[in-house]
Every structure is written in structure tokens, then in C-alpha cells.
LOKOL-673835 format. One record per residue (C-alpha): x, y, z; residue in one letter. Coordinates in steps of 0.25 Angstrom, whole numbers, plus 2048, in hexadecimal, padded with zeros to 3 digits. Each point is the difference from the previous one (the first is absolute). Example, Ala and Ser with C-alpha at 12.3 -4.5 7.8 and 13.67 -1.06 7.14 Angstrom:
2
8317EE81Fa80680E7FEs
END
This chain:
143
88080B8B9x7F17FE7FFx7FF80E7FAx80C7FF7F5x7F97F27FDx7F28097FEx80580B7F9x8097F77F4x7F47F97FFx7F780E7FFx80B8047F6x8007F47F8x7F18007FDx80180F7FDx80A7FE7F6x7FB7F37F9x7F18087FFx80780D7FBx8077F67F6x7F47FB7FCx7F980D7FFx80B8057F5x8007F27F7x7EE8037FFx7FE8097F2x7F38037FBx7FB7F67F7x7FE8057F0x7F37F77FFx7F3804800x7F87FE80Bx7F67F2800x7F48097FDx8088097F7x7F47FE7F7x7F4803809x7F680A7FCx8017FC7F1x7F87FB7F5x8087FA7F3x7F77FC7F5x8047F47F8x7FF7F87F5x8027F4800x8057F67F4x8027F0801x80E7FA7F9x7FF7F87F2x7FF7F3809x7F580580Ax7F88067F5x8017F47FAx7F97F980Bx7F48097FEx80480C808x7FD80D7FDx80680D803x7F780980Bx80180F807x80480080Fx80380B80Ax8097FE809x7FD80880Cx80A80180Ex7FB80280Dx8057FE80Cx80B7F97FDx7F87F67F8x7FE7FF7F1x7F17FC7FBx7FE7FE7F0x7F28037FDx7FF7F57F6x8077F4806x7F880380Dx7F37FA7FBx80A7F47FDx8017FF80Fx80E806800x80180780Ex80680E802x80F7FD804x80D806804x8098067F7x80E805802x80880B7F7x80F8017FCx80680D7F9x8057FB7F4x80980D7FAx7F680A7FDx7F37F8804x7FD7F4806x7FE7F2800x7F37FA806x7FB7F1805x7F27FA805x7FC7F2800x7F27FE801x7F67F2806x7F37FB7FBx7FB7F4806x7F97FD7F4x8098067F4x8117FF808x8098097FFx80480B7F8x80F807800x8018107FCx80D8057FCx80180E7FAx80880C7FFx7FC80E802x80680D7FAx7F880B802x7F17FE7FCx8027F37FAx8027F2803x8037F47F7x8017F3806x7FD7F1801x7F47F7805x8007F1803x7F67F9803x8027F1805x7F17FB800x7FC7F580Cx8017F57F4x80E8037FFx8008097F2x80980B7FEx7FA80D7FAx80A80C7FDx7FB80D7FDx80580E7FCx7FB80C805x80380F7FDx7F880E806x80080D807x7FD80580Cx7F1803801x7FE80E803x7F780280Dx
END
């Protein structure tokens, strides 16, 4: 009885597991990372309301590295390197980083990415609660 017991229970997991092993499909999305190893310079323009709080448009790169995004302009900002994560999005991508700064807040990225290029959106929400919204278009640097 004890072994009939066993082996319905050893069948059982055998078949949930094979089960489970059948309703696993790859996924269609990049890898977090899918952007390591790549450099994307930008250029970087405030909205009518942002310029008209003094801001001014400015040149970033965007470099990916090990699964972290840097932006070479809003580092000396005190933004920190961060995460990013990557969804295809038809025949490129979508991406998203938000970035700290003790001193400065915190900064959203949103782009898409076809090919070499990548248009997309910044905003800044500065410690003092102002709202700065950015445009930004560029290619991928070449190495």
C-alpha cells in the first residue's frame, strides 16, 4: 500500500512538473542588459515650459554597462549609474532608467529604439518639487 501510496505521489509530481515544463515559452523581450556594451550620443532639448524656466538644451551620451545605464552629463548632477530594463516593441525596443541625486532628485528615461536611433523623453523632478520635461533624439555612438 505504502509503495502504491509512493509511486501516485511520484507520478503526480512528474506530471504536474512535465506540465509545467510545456506552459514555459521563451520570452520575446530583451534581456535586462540588452543594451550593455553601447554608447548612444544625445541631444538633449527642454519643452516650451521647461525652457521657459531658463533651461537649455545640452549633449549627453548615454553609455550601458553592465546592466546599468550612466549619462555622461547628468552624472555631474550627482545622478547615479542605475538599472535599466528593455522590452521589444515590434522592430526595436522600448527602454526605461530612473535615475537619484541627493542634491538634484530624480530623473525618468523613456525611449524607443529602432536600429541606431533613439528618440525618447526625460523628466526631471527637481528636490524643490519643479517638473522639467526634456526631449531627446541620437544615434548610437560608434566605438
Amino acid at each position: 500500500m505504502r509503495r502504491m501510496m509512493a509511486m501516485t505521489a511520484l507520478m503526480t509530481m512528474v506530471t504536474v512538473a512535465g506540465f509545467a515544463a510545456t506552459q514555459t515559452q521563451p520570452q520575446a523581450k530583451p534581456p535586462a542588459g540588452a543594451l550593455d556594451g553601447t554608447r548612444w550620443s544625445l541631444k538633449v532639448t527642454p519643452d516650451a515650459a521647461s525652457a521657459a524656466k531658463g533651461e537649455k538644451a545640452f549633449d549627453d551620451v548615454l553609455v550601458a554597462d553592465g546592466g546599468l545605464v550612466t549619462m555622461s552629463e547628468c552624472i555631474k548632477w550627482g545622478f547615479k549609474p542605475s538599472k535599466y530594463t528593455t522590452e521589444q516593441a515590434g522592430s526595436g525596443m522600448t527602454f526605461r532608467a530612473e535615475q537619484t541625486s541627493k542634491k538634484e532628485g530624480a530623473s525618468v528615461w523613456t525611449a524607443d529604439i529602432t536600429g541606431d536611433t533613439i528618440t525618447g523623453k526625460l523628466v526631471w523632478t527637481k528636490k524643490n518639487g519643479t517638473v522639467l520635461t526634456y526631449s531627446f533624439e541620437g544615434k548610437k555612438a560608434v566605438k
